[in-house]
N, C-alpha and C positions, 0 to 999 in steps of 0.2 A: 580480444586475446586469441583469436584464431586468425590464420593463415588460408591463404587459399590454397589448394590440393597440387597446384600449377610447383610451388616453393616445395610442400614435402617433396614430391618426385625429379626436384634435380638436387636439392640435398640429398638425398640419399646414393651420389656418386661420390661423396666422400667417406673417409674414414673417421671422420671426426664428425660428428654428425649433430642435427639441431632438428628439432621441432615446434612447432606452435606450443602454446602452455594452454588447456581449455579450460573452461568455467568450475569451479570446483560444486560439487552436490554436497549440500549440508550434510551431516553422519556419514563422512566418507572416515574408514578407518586411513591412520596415519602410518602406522607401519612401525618399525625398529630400528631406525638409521640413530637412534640416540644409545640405544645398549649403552655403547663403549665409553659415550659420554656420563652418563650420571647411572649409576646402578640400582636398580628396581631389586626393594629389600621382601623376599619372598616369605621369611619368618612372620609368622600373623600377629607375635607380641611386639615386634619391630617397626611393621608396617606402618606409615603412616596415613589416615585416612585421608584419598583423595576423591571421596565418591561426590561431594559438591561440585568439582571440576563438570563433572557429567553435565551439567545444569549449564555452561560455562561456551563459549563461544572465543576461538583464535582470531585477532584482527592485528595485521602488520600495520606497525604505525611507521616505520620508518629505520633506514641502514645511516651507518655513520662510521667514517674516516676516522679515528681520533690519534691523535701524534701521542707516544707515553717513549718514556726514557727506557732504552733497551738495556736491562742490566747485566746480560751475555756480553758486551761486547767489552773486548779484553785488549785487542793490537789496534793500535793508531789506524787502523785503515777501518774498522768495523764502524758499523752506522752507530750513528751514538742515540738518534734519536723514530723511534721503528713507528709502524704503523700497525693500529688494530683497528678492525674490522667487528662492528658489533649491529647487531638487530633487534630493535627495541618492536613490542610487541604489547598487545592487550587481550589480557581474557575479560571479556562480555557476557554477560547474561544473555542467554542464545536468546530467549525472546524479546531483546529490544536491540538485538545487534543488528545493525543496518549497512549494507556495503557502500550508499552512497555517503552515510557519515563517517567524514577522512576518520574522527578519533573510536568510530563504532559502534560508542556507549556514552552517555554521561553522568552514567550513576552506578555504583555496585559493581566495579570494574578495581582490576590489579594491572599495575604496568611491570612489566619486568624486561629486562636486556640478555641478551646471548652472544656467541659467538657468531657470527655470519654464516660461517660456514658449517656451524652445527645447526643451527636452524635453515637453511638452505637444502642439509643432505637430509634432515623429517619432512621440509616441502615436499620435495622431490620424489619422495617415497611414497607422502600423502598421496599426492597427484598419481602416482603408481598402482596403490592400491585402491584409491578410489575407482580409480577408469577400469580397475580387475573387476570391485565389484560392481558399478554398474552395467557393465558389458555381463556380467552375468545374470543380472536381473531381467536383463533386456533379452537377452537369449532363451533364460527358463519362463518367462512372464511376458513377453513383450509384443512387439509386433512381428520380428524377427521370426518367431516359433514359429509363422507360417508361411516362409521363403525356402523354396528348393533349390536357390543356387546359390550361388557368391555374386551372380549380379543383383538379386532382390537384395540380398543382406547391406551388401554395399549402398546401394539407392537407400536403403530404408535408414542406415545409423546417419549417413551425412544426408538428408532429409531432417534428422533429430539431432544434430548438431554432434555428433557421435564419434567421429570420423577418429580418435583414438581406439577403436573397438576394429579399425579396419586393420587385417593383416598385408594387404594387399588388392592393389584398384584391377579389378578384373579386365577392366577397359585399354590397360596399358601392357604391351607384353616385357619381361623380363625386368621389373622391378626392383628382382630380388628379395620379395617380401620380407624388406625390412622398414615399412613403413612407420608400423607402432613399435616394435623394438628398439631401431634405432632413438625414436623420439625418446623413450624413457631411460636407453644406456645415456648419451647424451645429457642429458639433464643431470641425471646423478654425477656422470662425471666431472660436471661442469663443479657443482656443490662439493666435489671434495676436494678440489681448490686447483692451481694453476696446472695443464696440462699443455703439450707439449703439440703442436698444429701437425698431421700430417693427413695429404691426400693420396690416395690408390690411384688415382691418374694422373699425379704433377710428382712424380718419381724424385723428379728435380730437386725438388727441395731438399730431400734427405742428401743430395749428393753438395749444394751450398754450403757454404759455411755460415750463410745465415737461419738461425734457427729462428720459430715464431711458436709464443705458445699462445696458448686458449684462457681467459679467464674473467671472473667475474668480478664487477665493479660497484661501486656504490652512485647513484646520480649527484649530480650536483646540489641539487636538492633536498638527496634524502630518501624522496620518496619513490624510487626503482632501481632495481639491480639490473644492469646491463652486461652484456657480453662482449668483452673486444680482445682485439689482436695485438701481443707483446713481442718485443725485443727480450725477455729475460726471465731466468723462469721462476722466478717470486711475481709475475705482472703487474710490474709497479710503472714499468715505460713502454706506452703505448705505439705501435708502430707507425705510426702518421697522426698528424691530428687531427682527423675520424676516429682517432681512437680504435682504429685497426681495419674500421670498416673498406675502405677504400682499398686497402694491402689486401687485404682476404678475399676481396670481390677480384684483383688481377690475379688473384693464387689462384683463387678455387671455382673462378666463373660465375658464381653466385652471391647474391647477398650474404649477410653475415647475420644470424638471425641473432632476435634481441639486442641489435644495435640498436634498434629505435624501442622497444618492447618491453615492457619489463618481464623477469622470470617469476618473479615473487606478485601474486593478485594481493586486491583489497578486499575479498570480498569476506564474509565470514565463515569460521569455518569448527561444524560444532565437533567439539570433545567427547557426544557422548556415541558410546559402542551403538553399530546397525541393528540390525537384527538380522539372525545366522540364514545366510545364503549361501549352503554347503558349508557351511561351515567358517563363512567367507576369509579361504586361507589358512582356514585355525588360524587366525589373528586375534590373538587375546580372549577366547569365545569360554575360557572356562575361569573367569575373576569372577570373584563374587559382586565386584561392582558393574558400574556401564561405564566406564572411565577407559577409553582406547590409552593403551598401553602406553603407547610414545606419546601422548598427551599428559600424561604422568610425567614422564623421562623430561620431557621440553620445561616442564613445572618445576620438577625437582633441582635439574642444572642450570637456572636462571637467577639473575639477581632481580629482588622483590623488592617492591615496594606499595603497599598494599595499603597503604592510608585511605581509600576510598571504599574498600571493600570489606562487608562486614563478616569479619573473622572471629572468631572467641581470642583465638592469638594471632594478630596479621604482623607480616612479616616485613620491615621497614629499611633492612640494613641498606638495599641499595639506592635508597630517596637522593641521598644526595649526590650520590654518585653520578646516578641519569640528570640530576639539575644541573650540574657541572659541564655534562657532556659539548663540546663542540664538533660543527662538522669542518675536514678541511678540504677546500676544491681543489682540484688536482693541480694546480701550480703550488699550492699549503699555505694560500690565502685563508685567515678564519674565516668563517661565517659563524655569527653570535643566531642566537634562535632569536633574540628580541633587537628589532632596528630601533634606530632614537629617534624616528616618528619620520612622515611626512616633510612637515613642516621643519623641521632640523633638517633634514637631507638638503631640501631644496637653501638652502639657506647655509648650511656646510658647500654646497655646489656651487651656490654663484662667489663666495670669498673665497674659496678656493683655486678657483679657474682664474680669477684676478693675480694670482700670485706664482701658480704652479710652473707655467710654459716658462718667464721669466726666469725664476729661483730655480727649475729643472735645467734648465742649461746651463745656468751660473754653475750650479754644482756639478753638472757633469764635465765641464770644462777645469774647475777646479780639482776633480778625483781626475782626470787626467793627469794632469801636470804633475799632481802630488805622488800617482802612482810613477810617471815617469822619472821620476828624482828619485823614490827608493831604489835602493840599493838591490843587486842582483843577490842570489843564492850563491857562496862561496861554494870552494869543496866538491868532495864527491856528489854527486847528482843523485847518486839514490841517499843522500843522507838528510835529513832534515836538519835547516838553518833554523837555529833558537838564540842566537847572540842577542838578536834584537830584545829576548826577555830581558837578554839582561840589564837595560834600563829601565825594569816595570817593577811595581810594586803591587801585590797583591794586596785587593782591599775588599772584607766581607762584607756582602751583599744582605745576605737571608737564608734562612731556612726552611724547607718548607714539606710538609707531609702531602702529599697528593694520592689520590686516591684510582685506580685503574682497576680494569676487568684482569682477575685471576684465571689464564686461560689452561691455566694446570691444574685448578681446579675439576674433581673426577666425581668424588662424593657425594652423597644429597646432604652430608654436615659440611664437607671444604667452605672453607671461606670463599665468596664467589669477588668482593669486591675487593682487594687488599693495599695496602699502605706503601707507597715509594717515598721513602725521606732521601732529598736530594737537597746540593746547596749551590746558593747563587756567590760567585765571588765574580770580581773585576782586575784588568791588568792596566793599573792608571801609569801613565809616567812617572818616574819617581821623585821627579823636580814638580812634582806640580799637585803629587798626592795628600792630600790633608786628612789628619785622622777626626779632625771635628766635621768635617763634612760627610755627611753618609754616604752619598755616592762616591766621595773620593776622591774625583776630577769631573770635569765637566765637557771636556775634550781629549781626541788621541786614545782612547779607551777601550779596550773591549771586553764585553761581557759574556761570562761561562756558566754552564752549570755541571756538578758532579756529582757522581753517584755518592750514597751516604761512606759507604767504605771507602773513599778515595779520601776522605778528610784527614785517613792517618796521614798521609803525604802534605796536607794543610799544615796539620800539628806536628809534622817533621821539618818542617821550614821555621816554626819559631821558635821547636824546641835548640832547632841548633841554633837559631840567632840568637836567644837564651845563653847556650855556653860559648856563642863568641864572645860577646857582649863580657858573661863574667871570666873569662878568661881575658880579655884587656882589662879589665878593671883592676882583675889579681895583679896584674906584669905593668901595670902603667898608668894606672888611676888613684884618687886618694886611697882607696883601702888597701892598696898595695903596701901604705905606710903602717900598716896593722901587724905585718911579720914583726918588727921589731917591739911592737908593746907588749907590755905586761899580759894583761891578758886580750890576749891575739884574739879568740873567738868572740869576744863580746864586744871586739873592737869591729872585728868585722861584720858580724847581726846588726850593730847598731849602724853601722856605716853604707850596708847593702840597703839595710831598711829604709834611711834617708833617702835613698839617691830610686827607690822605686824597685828595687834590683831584688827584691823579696824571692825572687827565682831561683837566686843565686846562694839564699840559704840552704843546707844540710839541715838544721839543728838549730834550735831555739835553745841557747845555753842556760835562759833563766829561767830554764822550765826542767827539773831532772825526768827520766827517764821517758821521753820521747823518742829513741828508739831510730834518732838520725834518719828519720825517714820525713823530712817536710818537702824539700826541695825532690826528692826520689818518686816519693810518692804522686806528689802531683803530675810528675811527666808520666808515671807509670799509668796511672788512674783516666789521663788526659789518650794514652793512647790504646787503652784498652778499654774504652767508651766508643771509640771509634773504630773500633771490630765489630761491635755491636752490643746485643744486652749478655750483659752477666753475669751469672749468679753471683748472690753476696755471701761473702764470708769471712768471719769478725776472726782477727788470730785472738786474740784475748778476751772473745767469749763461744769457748768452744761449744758449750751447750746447746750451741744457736743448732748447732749444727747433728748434737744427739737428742734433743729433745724435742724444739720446735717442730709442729707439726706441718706450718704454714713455709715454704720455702719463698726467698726472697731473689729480684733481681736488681742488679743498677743499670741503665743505661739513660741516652739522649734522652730531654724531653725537649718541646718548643713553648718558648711564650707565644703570646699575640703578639708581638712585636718581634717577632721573628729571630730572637735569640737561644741561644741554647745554653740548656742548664743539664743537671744529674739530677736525676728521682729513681725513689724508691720503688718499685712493682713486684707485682704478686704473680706473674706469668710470664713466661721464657719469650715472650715476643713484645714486652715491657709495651704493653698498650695499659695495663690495668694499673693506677694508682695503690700505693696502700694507703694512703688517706687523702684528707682534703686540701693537704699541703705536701702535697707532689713527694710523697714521702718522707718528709724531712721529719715530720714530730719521732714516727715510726723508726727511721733509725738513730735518730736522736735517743730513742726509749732503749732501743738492741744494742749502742753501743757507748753510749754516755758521749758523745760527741757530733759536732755539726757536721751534717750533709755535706761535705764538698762541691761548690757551682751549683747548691742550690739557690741560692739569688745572684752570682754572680758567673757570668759568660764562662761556657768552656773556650770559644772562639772570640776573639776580640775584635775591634774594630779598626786596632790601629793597622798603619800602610808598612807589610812587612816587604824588604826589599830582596827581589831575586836575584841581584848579584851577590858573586859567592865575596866573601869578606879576603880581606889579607890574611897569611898564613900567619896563625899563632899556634906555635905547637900542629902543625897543617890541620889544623878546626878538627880537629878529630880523623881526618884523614878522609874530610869529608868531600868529595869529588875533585878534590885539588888537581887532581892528575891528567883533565879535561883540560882540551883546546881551548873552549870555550870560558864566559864567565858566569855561567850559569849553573844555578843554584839546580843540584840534580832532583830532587825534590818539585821546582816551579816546571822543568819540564816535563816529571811524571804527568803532575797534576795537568798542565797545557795538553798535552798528547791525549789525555784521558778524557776530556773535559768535551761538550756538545760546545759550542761554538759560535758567537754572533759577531762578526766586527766589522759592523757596517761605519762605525767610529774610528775605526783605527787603520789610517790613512796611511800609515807610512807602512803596510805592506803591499808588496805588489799586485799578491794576490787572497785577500783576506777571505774566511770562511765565514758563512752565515748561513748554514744546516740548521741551525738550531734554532735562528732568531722567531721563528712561525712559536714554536716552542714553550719558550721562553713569554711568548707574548700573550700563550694562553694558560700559564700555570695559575693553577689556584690552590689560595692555601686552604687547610681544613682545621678546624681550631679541635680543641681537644675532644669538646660533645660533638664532634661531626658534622657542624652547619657550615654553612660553604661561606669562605671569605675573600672577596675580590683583592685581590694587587692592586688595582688601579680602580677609577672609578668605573671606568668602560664605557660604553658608547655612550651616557648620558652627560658622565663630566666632560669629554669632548666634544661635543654638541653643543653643549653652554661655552664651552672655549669661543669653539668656532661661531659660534651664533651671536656673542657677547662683542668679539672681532671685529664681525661683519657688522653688527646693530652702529658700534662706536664709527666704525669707517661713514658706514652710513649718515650718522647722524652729525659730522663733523663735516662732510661734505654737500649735506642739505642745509646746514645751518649757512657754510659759505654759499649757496647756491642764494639762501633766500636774502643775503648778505647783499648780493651785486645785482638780483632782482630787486629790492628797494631801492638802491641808489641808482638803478637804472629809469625806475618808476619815477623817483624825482628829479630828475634828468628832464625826461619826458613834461613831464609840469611845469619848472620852469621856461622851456620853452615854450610851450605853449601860451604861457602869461606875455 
């Protein structure tokens, strides 16, 4: 983790500057780069006791890439699907914590997860403050005390591996003595995220129009943060594939440090406070406890998971969160943390290679041709072409709660891990969409996912298919013959009823005072579920609402089966049940009536279609006025929607941002145990292993098949 002295002294011709990272010294304080992050509560009846930490050892277990669904993004050009940056980390029992064990501890340890860049900017500061205080040790105590110049001092700290204690190499004139400065500006700035490349000798650049920024990465791996050089200043695209190192070395003449290096050590790093060296800094020197301050702060802002460690109350909210976690390498290929073994691989590899070069050219020659036959972009060129939806039929996928790092979280109560409900729907062709088939189709398809709010736009496509539908039935269907009878309304209840068309009721006439609200209700209820949770309120029991102490909510719930219903909750983020039937007894008891979509689907199954209908009454005036045949509605949702359509051939240029995505969503069931989509790499494995065994065994059989008869070939003749 150190550099040779040759590397600081031609980095230091830049503006942007880098240093070696050195060995860190157990009981280095950590410093306050977390403040801002989590707020250390100074009231002593508030406080909560962190003086076990003391005891307690920092070890980096590992950074990770994770794809989560950006809920900011609002205009069709916004990334749908963003990347977070997270640093998973173990506190150890300082006296069994070992730097060359990768996991540090195997017993009496908590795992928790962070921001990257919030634990990145306490590294950094550790490393700062540590090298303040032992350059001070070493100064009042050391060997140091008895060198009279700057060339003993020098000789003597890089003799002791020191060489952050040096301000300046005696040996070299005009330096700049910015040798340990630089290093620690540089580091921090590196931790507080993408920065911006400039050099004081290549003027040049700033006069370019290309800009390069500075920033940190995660390895392939996992297990080190690197340094490289960007095209953009979020540093998501690397400027060569060196990953910048090559572009930096013709900018700035020298290597690019921690291109090959990490910035973040394994080694361990204890929590508890030094003992006062001047006071070392006034760094925390007056807590009642030994617990370094930002050792607190890193504790308090992290998600926990503490099942291994023996707590009076340990803290589990984020178990399932880090089980979940995936990492993605930088083209947003998954890596799963668990492979399907050796023996699967090798055996995935050799059936696979039999088939891939083949079936890869067929298909590439095939998406050729298919794309060459689609149809160009009419129209204005900045406008986007959506005709094509208009032969899709929208068919529901799933539902699914997934669970991500809260990076808004500030608090030591904020919720650190929180809940994205997002859905899966597909755009099958509508000649070929089936509503008993859950996928839909099986070809020409492609598949979306949306944010939970965008579902009003879902249930604005069937609500209006709803009042097409009864609005031809009124003007041209049997119950049209219902104006002339007797009694019109129970001709037509009975008549809607039959034909499925229950939607299209108002009013159950053989029920008095229902209050004309069935058919209203439902669409009302159906899109303001889809806003989100909301409080309940009974018009005809008003005392719900002066007496009751307990306040009630309704919104979405999910089955295991990935459908969605309406329950009853006790808290404005309807995560909490009010009983053990998704609410339904409960407000069964508040309002003498059934839970609406609690057993049955707010979102259905069936294939609703995105073209806009014939004008009846112009559908309510419902897009009619469009060029196009598109349901304004299916293109909200399309525009809005992350994106995979590696199926759907017949555009020219299909999107698939999202497919990485999509491929690692996992659902979380209601108690928060992680439940796979797919079987994942084990039922693949058997796929392909079962494949290859059958191939195999079908062509050994014929091998030993023509070996016999060749055997007795052979014998005959010979008689």
């Amino acid at each position: 983790m150190k550099l040779a002295l040759a590397f600081l002294s031609a980095a230091m011709v830049s503006a942007v500057e880098f240093a070696p990272k050195a060995s860190i010294e157990a009981g280095s304080p950590m410093g306050q780069a977390l403040l801002s992050q989590a707020r250390r509560l100074n009231n002593d009846q508030n406080q909560a006791d962190y003086s076990w930490v003391a005891k307690m050892s920092l070890k980096f277990q590992g950074c990770y890439h994770t794809q989560v669904w950006n809920s900011e993004a609002n205009g069709e050009d916004d990334v749908r699907v963003s990347t977070q940056r997270l640093v998973r980390f173990r506190l150890c029992p300082s006296d069994s914590c070992t730097a060359t064990n990768a996991a540090g501890c195997d017993a009496g340890y908590g795992d928790y997860v962070i921001g990257m860049e919030t634990y990145m900017q306490a590294y950094m500061d550790m490393v700062q403050r540590d090298h303040e205080y032992s350059c001070k040790v070493e100064e009042q105590y050391g060997d140091v005390v008895n060198c009279e110049d700057d060339y003993c001092k020098y000789d003597t700290y890089m003799a002791k591996g020191m060489e952050y204690c040096v301000d300046r190499n005696p040996y070299e004139e005009d330096n700049g003595n910015k040798n340990g400065n630089n290093r620690n500006e540089m580091m921090n700035r590196i931790a507080e995220g993408c920065q911006q490349f400039k050099a004081n000798n290549r003027r040049e650049l700033e006069e370019n129009d290309v800009k390069y920024y500075l920033g940190s990465y995660c390895s392939d791996s996992g297990g080190a943060i690197h340094v490289g050089l960007f095209t953009d200043d979020s540093c998501s695209t690397f400027a060569d594939e060196s990953n910048g190192a090559d572009m930096f070395l013709s900018l700035a003449g020298y290597e690019l440090p921690y291109a090959t290096t990490t910035m973040i050590g394994t080694e361990c790093v204890s929590c508890k406070e030094p003992k006062d060296v001047n006071q070392n800094n006034e760094n925390d020197q007056y807590d009642a406890d030994e617990v370094k301050e930002s050792c607190e702060n890193l504790y308090a802002g992290a998600g926990k998971c503490e099942t291994n460690l023996s707590l009076e109350a340990p803290t589990t909210s984020a178990c399932n969160f880090m089980e979940g976690i995936k990492i993605y390498r930088k083209n947003g290929s998954i890596i799963t943390t668990h492979s399907a073994g050796t023996t699967a691989s090798v055996f995935i590899g050799l059936f696979a290679t039999s088939f891939i070069l083949l079936g890869g050219y067929s298909y590439y020659l095939k998406t050729k041709l298919d794309r060459a036959k689609a149809r160009k972009l009419e129209g204005n060129n900045d406008e986007v072409d959506y005709t094509w939806v208009a032969k899709m039929s929208l068919k529901y996928q799933g539902c699914y709660h997934t669970q991500v790092w809260n990076s808004e979280a500030n608090g030591e109560d904020d919720v650190r891990v929180s809940t994205q409900r997002l859905v899966r729907f597909r755009l099958c062709p509508s000649d070929s969409c089936l509503m008993d088939n859950p996928a839909g189709c099986k070809s020409g398809y492609g598949d979306y996912v949306i944010a939970w709010r965008l579902t009003a736009s879902y249930l604005d496509v069937v609500q209006r298919d709803h009042e097409y539908s009864c609005a031809m039935e009124e003007q041209y269907g049997d119950c049209s013959n219902c104006e002339d009878a007797e009694n019109k309304d129970y001709c037509k209840y009975d008549c809607y009823l039959a034909k499925g068309m229950e939607y299209c009721v108002d009013r159950n006439p053989y029920e008095e005072d229902n209050g004309n609200q069935q058919g209203q209700n439902q669409n009302e209820m159906m899109n303001k579920i889809a806003e989100g949770c909301q409080q309940f309120k009974a018009n005809n029991r008003r005392d719900l609402e002066e007496n009751q102490q307990q306040a009630y909510y309704m919104g979405a719930s999910l089955d295991e089966g990935g459908y969605i219903h309406v329950g009853l909750f006790t808290d404005d983020s309807c995560s909490v049940f009010a009983d053990d039937n998704n609410g339904a007894d409960t407000y069964l008891s508040l309002t003498g009536s059934e839970l609406p979509y609690s057993t049955t689907t707010l979102i259905g199954t069936e294939c609703v279609s995105c073209k806009e209908p014939k004008d009846v009454n112009q559908n309510n005036e419902n897009d009619q006025y469009d060029a196009d045949e598109v349901k304004e509605s299916c293109e909200n949702l399309y525009a809005g929607a992350g994106k995979c359509e590696s199926y759907l051939e017949s555009l020219a240029s299909p999107t698939t941002s999202a497919c990485n995505f999509m491929e690692g969503i996992k659902i979380y069931r209601k108690n928060g145990s992680l439940v796979n989509v797919k079987g994942g790499a084990s039922t693949s494995a058997s796929v392909f292993i079962g494949l290859f065994a059958t191939s195999f065994v079908l062509f050994g059989g014929y091998a030993f098949y023509l070996k016999t008869k060749l055997d007795r070939a052979r014998v005959n003749l010979s008689e």
